[in-house]
MARVEXSE-397739 format. One line per 8 residues: number of its first residue (from 1); their letters; for each residue x, y, z of N, C-alpha, C. Coordinates in steps of 0.2 Angstrom, whole numbers. Each point is the difference from the previous one (the first is absolute). Example, Ala and Ser with C-alpha at 12.3 -4.5 7.8 and 13.67 -1.06 7.14 Angstrom:
2
1) as) 66,-28,39,-4,6,0,4,6,0; -2,5,-4,4,6,1,-4,5,3
END
This chain:
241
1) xxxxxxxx) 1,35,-43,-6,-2,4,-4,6,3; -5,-2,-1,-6,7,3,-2,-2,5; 1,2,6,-2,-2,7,-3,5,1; -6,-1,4,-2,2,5,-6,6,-2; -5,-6,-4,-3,3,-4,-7,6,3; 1,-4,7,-8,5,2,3,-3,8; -6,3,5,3,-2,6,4,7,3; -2,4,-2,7,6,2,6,0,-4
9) xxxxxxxx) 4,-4,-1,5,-1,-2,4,5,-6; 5,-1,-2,3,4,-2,8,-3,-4; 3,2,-5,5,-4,-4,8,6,4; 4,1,2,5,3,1,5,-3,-5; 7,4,0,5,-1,0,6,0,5; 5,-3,0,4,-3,5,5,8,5; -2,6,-5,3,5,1,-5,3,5; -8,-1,-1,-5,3,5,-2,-4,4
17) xxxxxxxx) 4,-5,1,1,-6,6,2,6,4; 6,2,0,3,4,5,-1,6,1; -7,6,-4,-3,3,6,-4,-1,2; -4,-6,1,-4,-2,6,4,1,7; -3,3,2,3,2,8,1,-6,6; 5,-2,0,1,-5,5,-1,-1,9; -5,-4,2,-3,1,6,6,2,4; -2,4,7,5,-1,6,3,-7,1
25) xxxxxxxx) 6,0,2,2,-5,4,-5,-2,8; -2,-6,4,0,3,6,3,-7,4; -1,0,6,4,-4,3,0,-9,-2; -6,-1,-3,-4,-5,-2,-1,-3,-7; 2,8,-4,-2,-2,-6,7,4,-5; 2,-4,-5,4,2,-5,0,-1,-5; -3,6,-5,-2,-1,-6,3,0,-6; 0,-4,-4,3,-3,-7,-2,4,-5
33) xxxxxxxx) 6,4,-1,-2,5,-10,-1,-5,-4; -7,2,-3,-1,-1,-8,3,-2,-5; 6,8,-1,4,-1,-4,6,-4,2; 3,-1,4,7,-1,3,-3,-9,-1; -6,-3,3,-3,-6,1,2,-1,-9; -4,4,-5,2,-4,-7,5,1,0; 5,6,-1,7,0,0,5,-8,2; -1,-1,4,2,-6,5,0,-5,-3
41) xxxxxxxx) -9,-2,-3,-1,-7,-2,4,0,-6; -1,6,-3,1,-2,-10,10,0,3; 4,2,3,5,-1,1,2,-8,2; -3,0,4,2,-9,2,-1,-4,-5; -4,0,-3,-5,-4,-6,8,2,-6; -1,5,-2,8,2,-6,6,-7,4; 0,2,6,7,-3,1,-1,-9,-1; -7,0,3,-1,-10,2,-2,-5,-7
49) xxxxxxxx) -2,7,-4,-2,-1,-7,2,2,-7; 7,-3,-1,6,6,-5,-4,-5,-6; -2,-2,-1,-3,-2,-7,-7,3,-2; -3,4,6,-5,5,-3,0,5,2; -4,5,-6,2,6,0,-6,3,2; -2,6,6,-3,4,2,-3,3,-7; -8,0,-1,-2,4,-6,-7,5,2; -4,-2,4,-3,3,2,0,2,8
57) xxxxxxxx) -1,5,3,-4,1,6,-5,5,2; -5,-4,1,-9,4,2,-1,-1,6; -3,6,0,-4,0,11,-8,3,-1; -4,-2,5,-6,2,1,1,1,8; -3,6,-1,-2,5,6,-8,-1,4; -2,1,4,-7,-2,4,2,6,6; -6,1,4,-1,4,6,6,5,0; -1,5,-5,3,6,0,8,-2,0
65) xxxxxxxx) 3,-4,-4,5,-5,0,2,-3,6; -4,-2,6,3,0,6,0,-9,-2; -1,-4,-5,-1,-8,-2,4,2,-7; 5,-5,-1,3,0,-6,2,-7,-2; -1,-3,-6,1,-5,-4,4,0,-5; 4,-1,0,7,-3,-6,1,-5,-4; 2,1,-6,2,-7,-4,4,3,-4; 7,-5,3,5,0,-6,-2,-4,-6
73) xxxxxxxx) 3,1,-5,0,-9,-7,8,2,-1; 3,-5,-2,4,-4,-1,1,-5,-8; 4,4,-4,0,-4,-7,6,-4,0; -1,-6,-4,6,-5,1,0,-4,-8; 2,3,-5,0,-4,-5,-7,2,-7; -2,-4,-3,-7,1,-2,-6,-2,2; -2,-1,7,-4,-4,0,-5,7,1; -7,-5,-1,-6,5,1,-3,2,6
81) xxxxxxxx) 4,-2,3,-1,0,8,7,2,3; -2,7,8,7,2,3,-2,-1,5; 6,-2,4,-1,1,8,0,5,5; -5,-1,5,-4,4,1,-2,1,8; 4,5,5,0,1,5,-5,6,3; -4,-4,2,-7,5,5,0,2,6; 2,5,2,0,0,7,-5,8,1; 1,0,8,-6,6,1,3,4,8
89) xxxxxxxx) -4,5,2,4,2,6,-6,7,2; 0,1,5,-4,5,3,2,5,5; -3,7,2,0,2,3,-3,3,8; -6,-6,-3,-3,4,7,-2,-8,2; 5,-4,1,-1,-7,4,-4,-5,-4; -2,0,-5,-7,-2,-2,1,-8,-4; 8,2,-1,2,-6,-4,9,0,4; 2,-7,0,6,-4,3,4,4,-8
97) xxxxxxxx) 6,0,-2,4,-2,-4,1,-6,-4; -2,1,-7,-2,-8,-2,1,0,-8; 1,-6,0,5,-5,-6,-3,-2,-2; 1,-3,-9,-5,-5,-3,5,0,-6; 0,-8,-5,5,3,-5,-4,-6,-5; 2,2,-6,-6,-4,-5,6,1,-6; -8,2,-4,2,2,-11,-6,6,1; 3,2,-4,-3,6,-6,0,-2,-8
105) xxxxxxxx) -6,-2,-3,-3,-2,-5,2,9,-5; 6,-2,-4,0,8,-2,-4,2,-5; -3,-4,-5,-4,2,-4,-8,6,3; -1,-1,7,-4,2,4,0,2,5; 9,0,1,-1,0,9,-3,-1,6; -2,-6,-3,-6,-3,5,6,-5,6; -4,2,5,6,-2,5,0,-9,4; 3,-5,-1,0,-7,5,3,2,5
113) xxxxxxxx) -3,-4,5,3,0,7,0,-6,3; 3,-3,1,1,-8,5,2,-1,9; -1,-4,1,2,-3,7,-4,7,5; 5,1,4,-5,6,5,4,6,0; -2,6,6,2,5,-2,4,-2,8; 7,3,-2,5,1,5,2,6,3; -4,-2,6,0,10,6,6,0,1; 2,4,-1,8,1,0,0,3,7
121) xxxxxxxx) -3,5,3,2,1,7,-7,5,0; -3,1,8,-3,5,2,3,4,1; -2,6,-1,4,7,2,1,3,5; 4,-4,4,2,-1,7,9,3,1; 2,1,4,6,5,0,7,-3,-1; -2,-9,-2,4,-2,-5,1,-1,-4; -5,1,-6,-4,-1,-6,8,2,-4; 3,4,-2,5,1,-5,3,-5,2
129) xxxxxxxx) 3,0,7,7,-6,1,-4,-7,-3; -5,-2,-1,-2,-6,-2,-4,-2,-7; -3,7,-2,0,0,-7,2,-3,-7; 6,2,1,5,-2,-5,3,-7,1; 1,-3,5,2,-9,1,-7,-3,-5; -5,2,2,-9,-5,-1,3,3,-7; 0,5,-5,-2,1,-7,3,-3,-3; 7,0,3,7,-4,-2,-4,-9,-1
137) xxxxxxxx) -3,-1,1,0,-6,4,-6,-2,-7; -5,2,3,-7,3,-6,1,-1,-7; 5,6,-1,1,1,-8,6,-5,-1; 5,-4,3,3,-5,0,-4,-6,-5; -6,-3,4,-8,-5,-3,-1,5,-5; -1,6,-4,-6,0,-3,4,0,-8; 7,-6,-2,0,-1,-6,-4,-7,-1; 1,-7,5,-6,-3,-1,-7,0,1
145) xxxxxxxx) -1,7,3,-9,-1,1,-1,4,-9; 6,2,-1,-3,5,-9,2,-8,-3; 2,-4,1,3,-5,-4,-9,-7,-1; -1,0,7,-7,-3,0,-6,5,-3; 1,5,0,-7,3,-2,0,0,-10; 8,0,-2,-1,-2,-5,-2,-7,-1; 0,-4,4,-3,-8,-1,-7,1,-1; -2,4,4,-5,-2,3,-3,2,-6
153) xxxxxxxx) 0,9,-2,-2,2,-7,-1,-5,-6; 5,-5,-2,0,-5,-6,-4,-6,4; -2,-2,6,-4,-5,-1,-7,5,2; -1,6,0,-8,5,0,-1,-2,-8; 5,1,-4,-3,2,-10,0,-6,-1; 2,-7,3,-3,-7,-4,-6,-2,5; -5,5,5,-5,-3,0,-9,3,-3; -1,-2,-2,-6,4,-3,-6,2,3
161) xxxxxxxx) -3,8,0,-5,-2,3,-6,5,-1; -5,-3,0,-7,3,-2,1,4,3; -8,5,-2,-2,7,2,-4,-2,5; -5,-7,2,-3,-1,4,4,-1,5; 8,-4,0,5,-2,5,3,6,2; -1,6,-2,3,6,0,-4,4,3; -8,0,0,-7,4,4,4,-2,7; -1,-8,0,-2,-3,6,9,1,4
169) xxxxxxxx) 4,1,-2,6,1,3,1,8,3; -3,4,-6,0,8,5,-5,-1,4; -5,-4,1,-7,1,9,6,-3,3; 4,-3,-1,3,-6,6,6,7,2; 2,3,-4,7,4,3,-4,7,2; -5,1,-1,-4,6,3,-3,-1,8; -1,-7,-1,-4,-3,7,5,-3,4; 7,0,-2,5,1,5,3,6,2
177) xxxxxxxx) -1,5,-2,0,6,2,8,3,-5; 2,-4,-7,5,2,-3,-5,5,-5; -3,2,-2,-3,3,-6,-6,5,4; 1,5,-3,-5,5,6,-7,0,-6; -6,4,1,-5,1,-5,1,3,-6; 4,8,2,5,2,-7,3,-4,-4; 3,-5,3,8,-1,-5,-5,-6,-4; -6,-5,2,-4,-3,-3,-1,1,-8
185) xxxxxxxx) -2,4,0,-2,2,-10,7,2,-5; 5,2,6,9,-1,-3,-1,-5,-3; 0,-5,4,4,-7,-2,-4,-4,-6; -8,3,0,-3,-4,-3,-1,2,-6; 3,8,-4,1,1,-3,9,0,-4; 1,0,5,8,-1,-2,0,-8,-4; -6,-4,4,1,-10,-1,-4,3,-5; -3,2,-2,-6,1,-9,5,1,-5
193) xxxxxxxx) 1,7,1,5,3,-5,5,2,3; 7,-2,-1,6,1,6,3,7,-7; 0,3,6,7,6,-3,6,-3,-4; 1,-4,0,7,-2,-2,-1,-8,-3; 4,1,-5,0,-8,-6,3,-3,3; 6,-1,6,1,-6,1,-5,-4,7; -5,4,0,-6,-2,7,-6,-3,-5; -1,-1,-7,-7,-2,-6,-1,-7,3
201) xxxxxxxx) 6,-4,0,-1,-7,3,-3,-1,5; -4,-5,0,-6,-3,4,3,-3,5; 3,1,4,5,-2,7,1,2,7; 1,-5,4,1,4,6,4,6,1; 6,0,-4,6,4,2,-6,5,-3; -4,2,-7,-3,4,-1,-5,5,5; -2,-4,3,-7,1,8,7,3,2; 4,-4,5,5,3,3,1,7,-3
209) xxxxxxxx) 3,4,-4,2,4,-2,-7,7,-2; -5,-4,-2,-6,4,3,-2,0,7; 2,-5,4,-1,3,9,3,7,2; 8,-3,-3,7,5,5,-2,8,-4; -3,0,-6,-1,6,-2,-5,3,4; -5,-3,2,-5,2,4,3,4,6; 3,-5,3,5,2,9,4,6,-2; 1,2,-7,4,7,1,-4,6,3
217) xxxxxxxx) -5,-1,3,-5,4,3,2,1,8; 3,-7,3,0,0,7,3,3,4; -1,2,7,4,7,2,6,-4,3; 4,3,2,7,-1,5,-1,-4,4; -4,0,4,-1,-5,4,-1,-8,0; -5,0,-7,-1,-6,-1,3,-4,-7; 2,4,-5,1,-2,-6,6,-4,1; 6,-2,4,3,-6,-1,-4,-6,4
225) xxxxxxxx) -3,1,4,-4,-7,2,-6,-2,-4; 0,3,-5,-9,-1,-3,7,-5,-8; 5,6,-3,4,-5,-4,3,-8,2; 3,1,8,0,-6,1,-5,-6,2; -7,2,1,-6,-3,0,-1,-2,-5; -2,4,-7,0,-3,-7,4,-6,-2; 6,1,3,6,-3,-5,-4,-9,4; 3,3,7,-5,-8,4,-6,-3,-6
233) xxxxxxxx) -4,4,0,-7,-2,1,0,-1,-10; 5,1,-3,-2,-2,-6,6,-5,-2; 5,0,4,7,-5,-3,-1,-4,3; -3,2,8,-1,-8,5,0,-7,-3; -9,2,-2,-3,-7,-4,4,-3,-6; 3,4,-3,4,-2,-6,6,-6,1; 3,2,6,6,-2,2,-1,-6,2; -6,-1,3,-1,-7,4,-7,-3,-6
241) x) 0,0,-7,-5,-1,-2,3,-8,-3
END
């Protein structure tokens, strides 16, 4: 996945996670490594997860690394989709420690993300002693939330839909503040001509998969709540239709 395409941003590996300089400690505040933070996740997740295998792991960097965003995938078989843990962590107070667990669309690496993002702790001077219970707990849920979001994907590709139902859905997810001005001509080019033959169908899952490619622009801060916005604002109506 190519995160963090404008914005400042920046793509690292999990080895330059750890010379980012880690803040002082102070009486008030206790800061969470980067590295040690993925470390952890992708550790819990092997153990709670012995039928998927660890295949990738990507980070994107923001304000001089002091914002850092994560995503393990997870492979389990043949499917065209892996499980997909997103989380994020910061340095200069700007972001809580935070969870989010989906799929990863492997032909694209285009990333799903469902339910909400779980702040696993402020970085307060108990933040490790209580870290590791909330992940445990987190990545515990995110074999059903990757279990629905494949539902969700096979009832997206049996619904059909125009290019006019397609205008009119990215003004609605722009003017809910998911899609910025940039990422607008991504999507509407992606939904024209999609980069990849399994996106040429005329379907929501198709749009969908033209939106999340768009969001691989968004920075640390926001890009697991604008995923989790999408998945709402386009599975929602589906679910209850």
């Amino acid at each position: 996945m190519t995160l963090l395409l404008h914005s400042g941003g920046e793509t690292a590996s999990i080895e330059e996670l750890a010379a980012i300089p880690l803040p002082k400690e102070t009486r008030s505040y206790k800061p969470v490594s980067h590295q040690a933070l993925a470390i952890m996740l992708s550790t819990i997740a092997s153990d709670l997860l012995p039928e998927f295998e660890l295949v990738n792991m990507q980070f994107g960097l923001a304000r001089d690394g002091a914002q850092m965003f994560g995503i393990h995938t997870f492979k389990n078989g043949h499917s065209a989709m892996g499980l997909s843990i997103g989380f994020r962590n910061s340095y200069d107070k700007s972001l809580s420690v935070g969870l989010a667990v989906g799929s990863t669309v492997f032909v694209c690496d285009n990333l799903c993300l469902s339910g909400e993002v779980t702040v696993l702790k402020k970085h307060t001077l108990n933040v490790n002693a209580s870290i590791e219970s909330l992940a445990l707990s987190a990545i515990y849920k995110s074999r059903s939330a990757f279990n629905q979001i494949q539902e969700d994907a096979e009832v997206m590709k049996g619904i059909p839909l125009s290019d006019d139902d397609a205008y009119r859905t990215i003004g609605l997810l722009y003017g809910n503040g998911i899609l910025t001005p940039r990422q607008i001509p991504v999507v509407k080019n992606e939904w024209l001509k999609p980069s990849h033959d399994d996106f040429e169908d005329r379907n929501v899952w198709s749009f969908y998969n033209a939106c999340t490619e768009s969001l691989k622009s968004s920075p640390p801060q926001s890009i697991m709540e604008r995923h989790l916005a999408l998945h709402s604002q386009i599975v929602g109506p589906q679910a209850h239709a």
